[in-house]
N, C-alpha and C positions, 0 to 999 in steps of 0.2 A: 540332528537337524533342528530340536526343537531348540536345542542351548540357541545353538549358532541364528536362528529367528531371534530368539528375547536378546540376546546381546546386540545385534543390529537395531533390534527396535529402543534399547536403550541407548543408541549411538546416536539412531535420527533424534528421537527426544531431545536428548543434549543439546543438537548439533542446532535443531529448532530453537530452543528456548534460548539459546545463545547468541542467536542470529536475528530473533524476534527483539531481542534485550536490545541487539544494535541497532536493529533499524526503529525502534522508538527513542533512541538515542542519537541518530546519527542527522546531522546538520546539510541540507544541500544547499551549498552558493551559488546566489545567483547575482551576476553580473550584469553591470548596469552600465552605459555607455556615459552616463554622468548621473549628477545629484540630481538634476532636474528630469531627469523620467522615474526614478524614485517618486519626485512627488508626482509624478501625471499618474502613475501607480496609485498613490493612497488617496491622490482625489478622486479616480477611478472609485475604486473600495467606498470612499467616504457621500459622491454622491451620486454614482449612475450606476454603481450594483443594485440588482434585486436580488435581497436574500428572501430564503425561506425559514419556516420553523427546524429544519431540517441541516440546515447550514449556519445557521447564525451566528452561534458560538464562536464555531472556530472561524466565520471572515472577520468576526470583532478577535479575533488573536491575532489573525492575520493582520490586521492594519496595524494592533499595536505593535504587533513585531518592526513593520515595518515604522512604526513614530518613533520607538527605542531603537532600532539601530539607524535612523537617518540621522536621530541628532547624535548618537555618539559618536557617527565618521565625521573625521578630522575631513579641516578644507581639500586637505593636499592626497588623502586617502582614495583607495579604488575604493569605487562604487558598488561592494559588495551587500545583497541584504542575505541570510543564512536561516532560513526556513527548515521547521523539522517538516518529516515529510506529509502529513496530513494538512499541515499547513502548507506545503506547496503544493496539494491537488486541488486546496481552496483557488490559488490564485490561477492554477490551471485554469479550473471550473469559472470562476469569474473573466477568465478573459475568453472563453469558450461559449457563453453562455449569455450573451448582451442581448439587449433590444433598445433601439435609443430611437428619437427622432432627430431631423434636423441634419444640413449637410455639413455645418460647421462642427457638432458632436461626432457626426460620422469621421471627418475631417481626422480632430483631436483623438480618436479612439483607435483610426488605423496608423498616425503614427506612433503615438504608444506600443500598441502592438510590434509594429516592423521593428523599431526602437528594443523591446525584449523579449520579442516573441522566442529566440533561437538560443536565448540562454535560458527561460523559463524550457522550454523543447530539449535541450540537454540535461537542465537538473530532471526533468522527469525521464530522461530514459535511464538513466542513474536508478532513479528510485523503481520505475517499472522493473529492472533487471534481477535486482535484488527482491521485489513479489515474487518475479518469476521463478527465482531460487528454491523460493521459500514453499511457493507453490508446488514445486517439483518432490521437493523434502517430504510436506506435508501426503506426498500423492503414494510416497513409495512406503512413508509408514502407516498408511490407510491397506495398503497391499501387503506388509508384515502384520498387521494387524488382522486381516480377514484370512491370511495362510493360518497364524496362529489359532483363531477362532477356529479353522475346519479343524484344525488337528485335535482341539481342544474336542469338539462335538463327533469325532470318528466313532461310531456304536461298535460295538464287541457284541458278537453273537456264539452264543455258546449251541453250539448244536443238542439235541436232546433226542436222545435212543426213545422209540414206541417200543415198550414193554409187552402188551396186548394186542393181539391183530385188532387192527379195524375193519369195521364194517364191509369196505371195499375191496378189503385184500378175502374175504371168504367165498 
């Protein structure tokens, strides 16, 4: 039983770091009904986010992604931008996450939204699926891990013969 624990837990390992490798690697498209909500995107980003110390970095990756792939789509190209995936829970997060004044910002903001709310909403159940996975993985080598641990801490007791009577047996 114990082989067959450590061989599974060097499977989920694997199966982890291999899965962890891809989705630091893996690109979600997001689709855009034209070039022009692209930009209502990075003017979004550029001037009605509030970032925090917390987020900054990656919505300044996030826009540049978005200024490097707008201008390299051709006129005649789909409207694709390709966010890894931290960079698309920024833009998540930023279209989740507004406060504006004004009915004509309010206006400009929900259609943006409507505009890509449902392709942003697809790439993240993509990416949610694939946490889930992972999550799942990480959860069952936490449970090979603590089987192993008891087996590892099982005490042996050696029983031991009274030689002398005691006290209470006289």
């Amino acid at each position: 039983m114990n082989t067959k624990l450590q061989e599974r837990q060097r499977e989920l390992a694997t199966e982890i770091d291999a899965m962890q490798t891809e989705a630091a690697q893996k690109r979600f498209d997001v689709k855009f009904d034209n070039a022009k909500s692209i930009k209502l995107v990075q003017d979004h980003l550029n001037k009605s986010y509030t970032w925090k110390t917390q987020n900054a970095a990656v919505v300044v990756s996030l826009y540049d992604q978005f200024k490097a792939q707008s201008k390299a789509l051709a006129t005649d190209a789909e409207p694709i931008i390709s966010l890894r995936g931290h960079e698309l829970n920024a833009l998540y997060q930023a279209l989740l996450n507004v406060e504006g004044t004004g009915i004509e910002n309010a206006r400009r903001f929900i259609t943006m939204l409507t505009q890509i709310g449902e392709a942003v909403g697809l790439a993240m159940q993509d990416l949610s699926a694939m946490n889930s996975t992972l999550n799942d993985l990480h959860a069952e080598l936490a449970e090979v891990d603590a089987e192993l641990d008891s087996l590892k801490t099982v005490e042996t007791v050696t029983p031991e013969l009274e030689t002398e009577p005691n006290e209470s047996s006289k």
